[in-house]
N, C-alpha and C positions, 0 to 999 in steps of 0.2 A: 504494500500500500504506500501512494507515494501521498505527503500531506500537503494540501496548499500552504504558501510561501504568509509569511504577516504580512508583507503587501497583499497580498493578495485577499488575507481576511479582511486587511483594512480598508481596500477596495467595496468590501461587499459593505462593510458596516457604513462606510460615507455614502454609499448610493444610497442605502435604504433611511437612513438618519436624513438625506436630502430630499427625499421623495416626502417620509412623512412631515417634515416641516413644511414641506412646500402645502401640502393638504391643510395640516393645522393652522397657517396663515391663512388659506383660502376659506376657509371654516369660520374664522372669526371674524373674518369680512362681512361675507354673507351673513352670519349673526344681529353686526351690527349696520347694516345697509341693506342685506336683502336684495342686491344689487349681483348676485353672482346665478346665472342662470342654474338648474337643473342638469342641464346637458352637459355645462360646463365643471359640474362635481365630478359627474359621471365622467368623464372625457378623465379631468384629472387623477379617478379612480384608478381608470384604464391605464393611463398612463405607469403609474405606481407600479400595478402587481406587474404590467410587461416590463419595468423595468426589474422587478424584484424577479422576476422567472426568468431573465435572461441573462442575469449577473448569477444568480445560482445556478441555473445548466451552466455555465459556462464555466463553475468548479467543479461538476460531479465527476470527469474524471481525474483531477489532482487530489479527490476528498475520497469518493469509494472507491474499499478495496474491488480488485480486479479478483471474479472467479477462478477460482484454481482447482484442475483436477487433481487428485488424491490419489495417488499410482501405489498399485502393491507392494511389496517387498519379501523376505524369506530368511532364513535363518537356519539352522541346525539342529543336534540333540549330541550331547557327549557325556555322561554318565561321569567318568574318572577324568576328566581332562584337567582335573587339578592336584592329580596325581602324576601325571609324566612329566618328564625332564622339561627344563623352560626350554630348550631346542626346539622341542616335539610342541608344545603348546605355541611356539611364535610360527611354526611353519603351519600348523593347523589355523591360527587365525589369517596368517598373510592369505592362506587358500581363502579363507570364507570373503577378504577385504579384494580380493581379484575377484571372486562371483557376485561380491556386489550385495553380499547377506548381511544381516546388519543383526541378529540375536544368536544367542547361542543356549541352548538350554541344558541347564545338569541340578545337581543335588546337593544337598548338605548329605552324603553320606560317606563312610568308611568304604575302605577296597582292598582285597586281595594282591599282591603283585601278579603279574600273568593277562591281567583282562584284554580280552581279543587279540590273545598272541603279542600285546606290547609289552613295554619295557618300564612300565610304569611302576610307582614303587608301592609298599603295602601302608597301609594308615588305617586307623583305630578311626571305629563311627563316632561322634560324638558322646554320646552317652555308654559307651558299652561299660564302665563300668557299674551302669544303673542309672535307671530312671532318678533325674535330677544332678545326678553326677558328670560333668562337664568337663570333657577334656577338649580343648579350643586347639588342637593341631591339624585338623578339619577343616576350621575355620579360619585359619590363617595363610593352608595355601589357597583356598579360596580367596584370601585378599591377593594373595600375587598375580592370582590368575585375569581378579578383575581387572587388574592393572595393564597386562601383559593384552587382553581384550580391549582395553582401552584404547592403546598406541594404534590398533589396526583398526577402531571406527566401530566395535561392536559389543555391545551392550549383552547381559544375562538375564536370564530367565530363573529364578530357582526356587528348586522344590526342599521344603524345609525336611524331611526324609524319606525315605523310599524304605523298601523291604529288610534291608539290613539295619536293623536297631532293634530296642530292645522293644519296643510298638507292635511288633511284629506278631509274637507269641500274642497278645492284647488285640490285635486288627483281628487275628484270623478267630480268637474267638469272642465273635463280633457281640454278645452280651454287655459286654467289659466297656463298650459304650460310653453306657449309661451308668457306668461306675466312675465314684469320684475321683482316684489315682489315675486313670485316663485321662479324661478333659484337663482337669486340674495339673499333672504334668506333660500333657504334649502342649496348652497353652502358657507355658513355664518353658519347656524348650524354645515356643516361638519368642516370644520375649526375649531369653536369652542371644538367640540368633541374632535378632532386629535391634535391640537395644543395649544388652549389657556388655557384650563381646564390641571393641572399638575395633576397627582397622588399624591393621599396625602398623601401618607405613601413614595413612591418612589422620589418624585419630577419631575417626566418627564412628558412629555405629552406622550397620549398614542400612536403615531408615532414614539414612539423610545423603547418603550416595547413590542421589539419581540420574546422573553423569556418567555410573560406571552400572547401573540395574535396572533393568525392564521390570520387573513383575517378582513376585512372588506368588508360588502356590504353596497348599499345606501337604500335597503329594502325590506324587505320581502312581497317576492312576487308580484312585482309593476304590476300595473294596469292590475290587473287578474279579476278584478269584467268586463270587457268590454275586450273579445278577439280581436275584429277587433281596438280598441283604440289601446290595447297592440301592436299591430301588426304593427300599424301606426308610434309608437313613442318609437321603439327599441333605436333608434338615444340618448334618454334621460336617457337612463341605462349606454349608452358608455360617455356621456359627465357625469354624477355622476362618476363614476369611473374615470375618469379624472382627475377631481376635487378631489377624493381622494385620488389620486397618487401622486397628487399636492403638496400633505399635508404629503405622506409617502414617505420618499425613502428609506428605505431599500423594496428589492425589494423579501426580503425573507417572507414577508407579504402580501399575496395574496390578488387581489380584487376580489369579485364573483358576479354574475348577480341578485343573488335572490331568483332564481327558476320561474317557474310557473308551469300550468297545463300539465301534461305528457310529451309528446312531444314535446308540445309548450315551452316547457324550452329552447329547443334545437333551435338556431337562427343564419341562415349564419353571420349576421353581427356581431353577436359574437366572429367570425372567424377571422376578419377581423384585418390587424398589424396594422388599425389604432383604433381600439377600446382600449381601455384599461383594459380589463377585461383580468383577469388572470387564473380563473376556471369558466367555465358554470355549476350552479349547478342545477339538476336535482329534481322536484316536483311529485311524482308520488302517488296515492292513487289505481292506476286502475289494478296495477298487469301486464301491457303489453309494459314493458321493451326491449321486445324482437323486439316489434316491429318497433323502433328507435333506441336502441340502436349500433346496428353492425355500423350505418353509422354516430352516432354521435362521436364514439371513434375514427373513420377514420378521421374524421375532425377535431378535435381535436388533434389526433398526427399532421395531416399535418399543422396545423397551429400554432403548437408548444404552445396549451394552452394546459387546464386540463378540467376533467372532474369530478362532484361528487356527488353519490347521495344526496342532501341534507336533504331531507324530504318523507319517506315512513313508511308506516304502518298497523300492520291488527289490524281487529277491534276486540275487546274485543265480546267475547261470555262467557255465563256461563257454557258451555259445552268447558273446554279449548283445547281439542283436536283440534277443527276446527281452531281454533287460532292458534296453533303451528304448524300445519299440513300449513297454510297459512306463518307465519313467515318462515319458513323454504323451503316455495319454492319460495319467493323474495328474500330471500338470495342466493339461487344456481341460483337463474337468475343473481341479478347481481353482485356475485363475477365469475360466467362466463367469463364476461367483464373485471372484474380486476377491476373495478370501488372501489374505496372507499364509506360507503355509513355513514350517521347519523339516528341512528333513531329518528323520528317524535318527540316522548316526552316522557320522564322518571321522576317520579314526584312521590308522596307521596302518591296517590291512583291509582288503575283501571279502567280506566271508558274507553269508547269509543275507541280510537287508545293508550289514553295512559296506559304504563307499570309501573306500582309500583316497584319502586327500592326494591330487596328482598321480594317482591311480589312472589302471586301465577307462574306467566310468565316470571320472571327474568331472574330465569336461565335457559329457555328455549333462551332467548335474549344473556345475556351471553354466553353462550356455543357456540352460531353465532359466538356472535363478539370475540371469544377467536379461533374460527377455521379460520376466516378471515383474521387474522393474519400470515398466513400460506399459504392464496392465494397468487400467483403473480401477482403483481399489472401493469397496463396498464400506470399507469405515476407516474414518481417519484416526493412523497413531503418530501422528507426527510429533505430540507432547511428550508423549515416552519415548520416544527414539530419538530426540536429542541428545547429543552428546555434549 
């Protein structure tokens, strides 16, 4: 938006300052003589607003802003990426800042050494030694890593724990709920995540580093092992996000639901002004977008959230044709939509759904997420993806 110039306001305010004087003299003539025709009000009437309509058109393009489409954009998924060496995490990002991706999404959790045949080192989950018990080495190369994403232009996604924690034995038997050692400490981990734990290099907590963080969710992919549980206890996705809104106000940090299976990502209550989720994001492995899609973006604009693929994928073949011929038609499904999408995982080898950064399939993924860029997008994030 370009703003008109103080000459140019001061322009508008002497025309119209000269117009209505002109009248209120002409006004108090006729008052006091009676001597000023009808016509000649009128005339001077005329005269006024055409001069007032024609000094105002003649700002509305210095004064309103100019319509701007709202183009897609794309991201990734890396589970451990802040467990491998900084080599491996700068060459993983410089790949996502050549495609042109601009989020990367992973976890607050603990890892094995070994994952997908890297070279990545072994690190303790946060709580493993007990629910409320905090070991922040987790959480700290998590700050390196936001850093090291920063330098290449892209922002995180992250999920306060996944399946490794001690939640785990608690999620799967889903009573536990509604029991107060649950809510009461997984909303004590979020806390601790968002608020008590600083950045070590920045000093802030990560609720006020929305320069180096897209979003927070409470997990990936919550109680997807049992759809009719899922279904039961949507209620417990809207109050984690609560609770992490709690903990975030700038509100240019999105919270997201998670994901789950297809379709089932997609949930009325999600809709709802009293939930607090901020994008429904979308889990799909099946290819049939098509078939939820049209009415979940409908409800989504009407309820004034967002929508985003989170996590999709084609599977790795040794024949890579079938593979890029598959990549290439989830793509035109869902930039169709305008949706923004992440891919599943990008990582240091080939195997199953994931793509080796500068890999054989790369830049068949690149060259997507570099035309995605160029879709028009169905809802604007351009507050959260500032860097």
């Amino acid at each position: 938006m370009v703003a008109a110039s103080r000459e140019q306001r001061a322009g508008i305010c002497v025309s119209i300052n000269a117009s209505v004087k002109l009248l209120a003299e002409k006004y108090k003539e006729s008052r006091a003589s009676v001597l000023i025709s009808t016509s000649e009000i009128t005339g001077n009437i005329q005269l006024f607003v055409m001069k007032l309509t024609h000094t105002a058109l003649s700002q509305l393009p210095t004064v309103l802003p100019a319509t701007q489409a709202i183009n897609s954009w794309t991201g990734a998924n890396n589970y451990y990426v802040h467990t491998l060496p900084t080599n491996e995490q700068e060459e993983l990002f410089q790949g996502m800042s050549d495609a042109g991706m601009k989020v990367l999404c992973t976890w607050v959790t603990g890892q094995s050494s070994g994952q997908r045949n890297s070279d990545n080192k072994d690190v303790n989950e946060l709580e493993h030694a007990g629910l409320g018990k905090y070991d922040d080495t987790v959480l700290d190369l998590l700050d390196q890593t936001m850093l090291i994403a920063h330098n290449y232009g892209v922002k995180l996604l992250i999920g306060m724990y996944s399946g490794k924690s001690p939640y785990l034995e608690l999620i799967t038997r889903g009573w536990l709920l509604h029991q107060s050692d649950y809510p009461r400490g997984f909303n004590n981990r979020i806390t601790h995540i968002l608020n008590t734990h600083k950045h070590k290099t920045l000093g802030k907590p990560w609720s006020e580093l929305g320069e180096y963080i897209f979003g927070f969710e409470a997990q990936n992919e919550p109680m997807i092992f049992d759809q009719n549980f899922y279904h039961s206890h949507l209620n417990w996705i809207c109050d984690t996000a609560k609770q992490i809104r709690g903990n975030v106000g700038n509100k240019d940090i999105l919270i997201f639901t998670g994901g789950s299976s297809g379709k089932a990502s997609v949930q009325l209550t999600f809709f709802s002004s009293d939930c607090a989720i901020d994008v429904v994001a979308i889990h799909d492995y099946n290819d049939d977008f098509d078939s939820f899609m049209p009415s979940a973006v409908s409800q989504a604009m009407a309820a004034d959230k967002k929508l985003i693929v989170e996590e999709w994928g084609s599977l790795f073949s040794s024949s890579d044709s079938s593979r890029q011929a598959n990549l290439q038609g989830n793509v035109e499904k869902i930039n169709k939509y305008g949706v923004p999408w992440l891919y599943c995982m990008i990582c240091s080898q080939d195997q199953n759904y994931e793509i080796e950064v500068n890999g054989a399939d790369w830049q068949a993924l690149k060259s997507h997420a570099q035309s995605t860029s160029g879709v028009t997008g169905a809802f604007d994030f351009s507050a959260a993806l500032a860097t």
